[in-house]
N, C-alpha and C positions, 0 to 999 in steps of 0.2 A: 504494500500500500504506500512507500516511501516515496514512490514515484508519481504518485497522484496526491494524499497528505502529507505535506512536509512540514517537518519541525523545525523551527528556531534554531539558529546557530550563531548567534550573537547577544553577549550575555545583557546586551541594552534592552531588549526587547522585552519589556515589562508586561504585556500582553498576554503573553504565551511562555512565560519563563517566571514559577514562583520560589525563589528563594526564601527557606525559611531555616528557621535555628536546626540545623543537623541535615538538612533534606533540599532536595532540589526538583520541583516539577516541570517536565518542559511536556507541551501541549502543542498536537498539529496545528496548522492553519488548514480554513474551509477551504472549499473549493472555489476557484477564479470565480470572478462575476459572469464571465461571459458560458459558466457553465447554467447559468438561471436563464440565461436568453435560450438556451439548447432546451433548459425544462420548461419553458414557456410555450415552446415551438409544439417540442414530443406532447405536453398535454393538451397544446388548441388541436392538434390532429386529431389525438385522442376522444376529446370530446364530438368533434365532427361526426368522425368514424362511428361514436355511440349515436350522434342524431340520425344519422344517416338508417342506420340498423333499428332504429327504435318500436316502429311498429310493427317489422316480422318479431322482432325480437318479444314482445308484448301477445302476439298473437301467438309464439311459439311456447309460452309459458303458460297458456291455457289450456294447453293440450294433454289428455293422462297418459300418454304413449312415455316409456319410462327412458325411453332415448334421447325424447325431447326435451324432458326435463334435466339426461343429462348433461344436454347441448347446451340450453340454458343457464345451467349452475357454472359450467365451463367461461361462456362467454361474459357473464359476470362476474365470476373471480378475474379473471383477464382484467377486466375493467375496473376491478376493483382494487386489486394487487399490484398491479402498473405504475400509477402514481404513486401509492405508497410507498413502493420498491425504487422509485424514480426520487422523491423527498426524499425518503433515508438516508441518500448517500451526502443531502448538504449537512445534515444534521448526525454527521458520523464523527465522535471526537476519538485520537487515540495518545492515553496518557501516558509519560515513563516519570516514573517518582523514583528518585536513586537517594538512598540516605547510605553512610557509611556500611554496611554491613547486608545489603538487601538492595534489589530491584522491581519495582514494583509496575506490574504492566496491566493500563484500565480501558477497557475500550467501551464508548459510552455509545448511543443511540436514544435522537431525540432528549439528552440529558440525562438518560437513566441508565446508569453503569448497568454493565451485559454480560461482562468478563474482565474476571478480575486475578490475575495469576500473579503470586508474590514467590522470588528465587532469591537464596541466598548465594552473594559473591564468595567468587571462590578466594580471592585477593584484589589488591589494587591495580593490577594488570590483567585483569579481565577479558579487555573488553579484545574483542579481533575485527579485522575490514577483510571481507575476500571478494576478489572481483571475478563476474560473470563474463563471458561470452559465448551464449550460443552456436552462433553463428555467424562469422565473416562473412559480409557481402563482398559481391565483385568489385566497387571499390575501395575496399580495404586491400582486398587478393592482387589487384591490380599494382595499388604502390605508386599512384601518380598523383602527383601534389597538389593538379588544380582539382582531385575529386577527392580531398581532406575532410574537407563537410559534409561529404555522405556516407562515411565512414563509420561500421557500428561501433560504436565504442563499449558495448554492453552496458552493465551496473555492477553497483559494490554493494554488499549487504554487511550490515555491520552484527555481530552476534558477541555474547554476554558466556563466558563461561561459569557455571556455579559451580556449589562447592560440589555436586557430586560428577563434579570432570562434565556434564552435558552442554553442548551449545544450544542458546536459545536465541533466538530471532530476535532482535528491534525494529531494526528498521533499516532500508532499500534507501539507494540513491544510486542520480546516477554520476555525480560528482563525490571524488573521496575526500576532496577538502571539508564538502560538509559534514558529512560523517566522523571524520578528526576532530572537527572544532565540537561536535556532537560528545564526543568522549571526551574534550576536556571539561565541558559541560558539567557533565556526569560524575566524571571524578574531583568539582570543586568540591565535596563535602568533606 
């Protein structure tokens, strides 16, 4: 999710970064604005799409035929589940609260913690960056310099060792500078 919610990496940011006595939370940031123009668009269809269908739709819920009814139930969860599933993702926060001795990871929805997993560090050199690549495109393979910028550069994932030797996940990026400034974040307590 690193690559769509990103966290703070600059200890100024008082927003999304609470320092407190022993403890340190840093908090994603939402999603761009121009992703509400995207949820604007997908629900004016949406709602069309239901006007458009409304009266077979009305007409096929009257029917006792037990197929219809399950066509019905279908086409209304669709419609129902859509935007829900469409909101959710503005309203997705994901928290890392790092105090001396513990990592604590909250991922909220709508405001209401969902998942809550607390790991004990294993030391103060915990933390690890390992970068991804899939897959090299042809101009990576290639090696010519005016096609630099199309070049996959993969991602880094930054992972937390606890005390019983396991790696656990934080958080994706696809820059490891942020991910650096991210652990020293982490480790100011």
């Amino acid at each position: 999710m690193g690559l769509l919610y990103l966290f703070p990496t600059d200890k100024s940011d008082n927003e999304r970064i609470e320092i407190q006595k022993g403890s340190i939370t840093l908090k994603t940031y939402g999603l761009p604005y121009i992703f509400w123009g995207y949820a604007i668009g997908i629900l004016l269809i949406l709602s069309l799409l239901l006007l458009a269908i409304y009266t077979p739709l009305t007409k096929l819920a009257e029917y006792d035929s037990g197929l219809d009814k399950l066509i019905f139930s279908a086409v209304i969860g669709l419609f129902t589940l859509t935007p829900l599933l469409l909101i959710s993702f503005f309203f997705y926060e994901k928290y890392i609260i790092s105090s001396p001795h513990h990592i604590t990871l909250l991922h909220r929805l709508f405001f209401l913690p969902i998942r809550k997993k607390v790991y004990q560090k294993k030391g103060s050199q915990c933390f690890e960056i390992k970068h991804f690549l899939d897959s090299p495109n042809m101009a990576r393979l290639s090696g010519q310099r005016e096609l630099r910028g199309f070049q996959n550069k993969g991602h880094f994932e930054l992972y937390m060792r606890d005390s019983n030797g396991e790696l656990i996940f934080l958080d994706r990026n696809s820059r490891k500078a942020d991910l650096e400034k991210m652990i020293e974040l982490l480790a100011l307590n």
